[in-house]
Structure formats: C-alpha cells, structure tokens
C-alpha positions in Angstrom: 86.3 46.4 112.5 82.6 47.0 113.4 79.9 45.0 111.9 76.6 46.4 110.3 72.8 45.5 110.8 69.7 46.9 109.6 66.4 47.4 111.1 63.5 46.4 109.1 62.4 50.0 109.3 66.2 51.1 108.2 65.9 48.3 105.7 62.8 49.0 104.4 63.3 53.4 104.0 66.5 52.8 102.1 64.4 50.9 99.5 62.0 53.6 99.2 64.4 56.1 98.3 66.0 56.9 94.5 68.6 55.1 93.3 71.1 58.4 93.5 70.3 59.2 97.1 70.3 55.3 98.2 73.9 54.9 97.0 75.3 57.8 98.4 73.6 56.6 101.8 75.4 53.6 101.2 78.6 54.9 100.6 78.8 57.1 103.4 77.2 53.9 105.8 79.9 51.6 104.5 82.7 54.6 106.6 81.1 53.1 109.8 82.6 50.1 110.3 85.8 51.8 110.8 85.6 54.2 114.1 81.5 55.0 114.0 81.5 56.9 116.8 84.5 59.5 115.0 81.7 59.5 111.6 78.7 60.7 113.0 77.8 62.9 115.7 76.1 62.1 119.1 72.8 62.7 119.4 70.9 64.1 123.0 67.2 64.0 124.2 65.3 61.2 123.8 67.8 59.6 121.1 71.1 59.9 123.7 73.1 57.2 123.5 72.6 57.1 119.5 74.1 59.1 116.5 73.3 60.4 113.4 74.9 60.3 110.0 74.2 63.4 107.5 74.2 62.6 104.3 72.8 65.5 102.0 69.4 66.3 103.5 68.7 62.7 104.8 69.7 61.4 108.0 70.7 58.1 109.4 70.3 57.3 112.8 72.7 54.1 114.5 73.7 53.3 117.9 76.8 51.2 118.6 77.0 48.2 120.5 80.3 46.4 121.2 81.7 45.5 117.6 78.4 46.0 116.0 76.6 49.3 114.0 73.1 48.8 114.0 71.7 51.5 111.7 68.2 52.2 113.2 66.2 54.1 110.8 66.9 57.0 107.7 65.2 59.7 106.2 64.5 63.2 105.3 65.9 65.8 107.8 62.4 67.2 108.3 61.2 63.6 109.1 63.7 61.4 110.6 64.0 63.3 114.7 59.9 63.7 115.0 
C-alpha cells in the first residue's frame, strides 16, 4: 500500500479547478496507492524519474519514493510539461 502527499502547488491547482474535473482527478489519484508505477506512465527529459497521470485533458505529475506517492503538481495538458 503506498501512501499519498500533496505539494502546496498540487494542493493548491486541485482547488482551483471545477467541482466535476476535481473529483474525477481524485478518483483516478485515489488508483495510486495500489501499484503507481503500473497507473501512470514514465515520464523522460527533464521530468525522468517522475510520471504522469491522464485524466481527461489534465495531467497529474507524481514521483514515487519508497511507500510514498507524492503528487507534484496538475493541470491542463497545454500547461502542466512547460
């Protein structure tokens, strides 16, 4: 079983966003604290080591350490990698 943490930035997008697209980022966060490395998909680049979650047109980026997801940041596709 692996463990989640938000970043203050993670934290503070998620609250930004509407309701509908908060939950479902929610939903499909709560699938990583079984295997997170089988959910998302590795990223390369400057972000290697660290994976990405699609959800719809948003994007959640976590890295893993030991038992512990720490979800990094979220957003828009077109904003989230730049």
């Amino acid at each position: 079983m692996f463990y989640l943490k938000f970043t203050k930035l993670a934290f503070k997008n998620l609250t930004k966003l509407d309701p509908e697209t908060g939950i479902a980022i929610l939903s499909a966060i709560s699938k990583l604290t079984h295997h997170p490395q089988d959910v998302g998909k590795p990223l390369t680049g400057e972000l290697k080591g660290k994976f990405r979650l699609r959800v719809g047109d948003y994007r959640v980026i976590y890295e893993i350490l030991n038992d512990l997801v720490i979800i990094l940041q979220m957003g828009h596709r077109r904003e989230i990698y730049g």
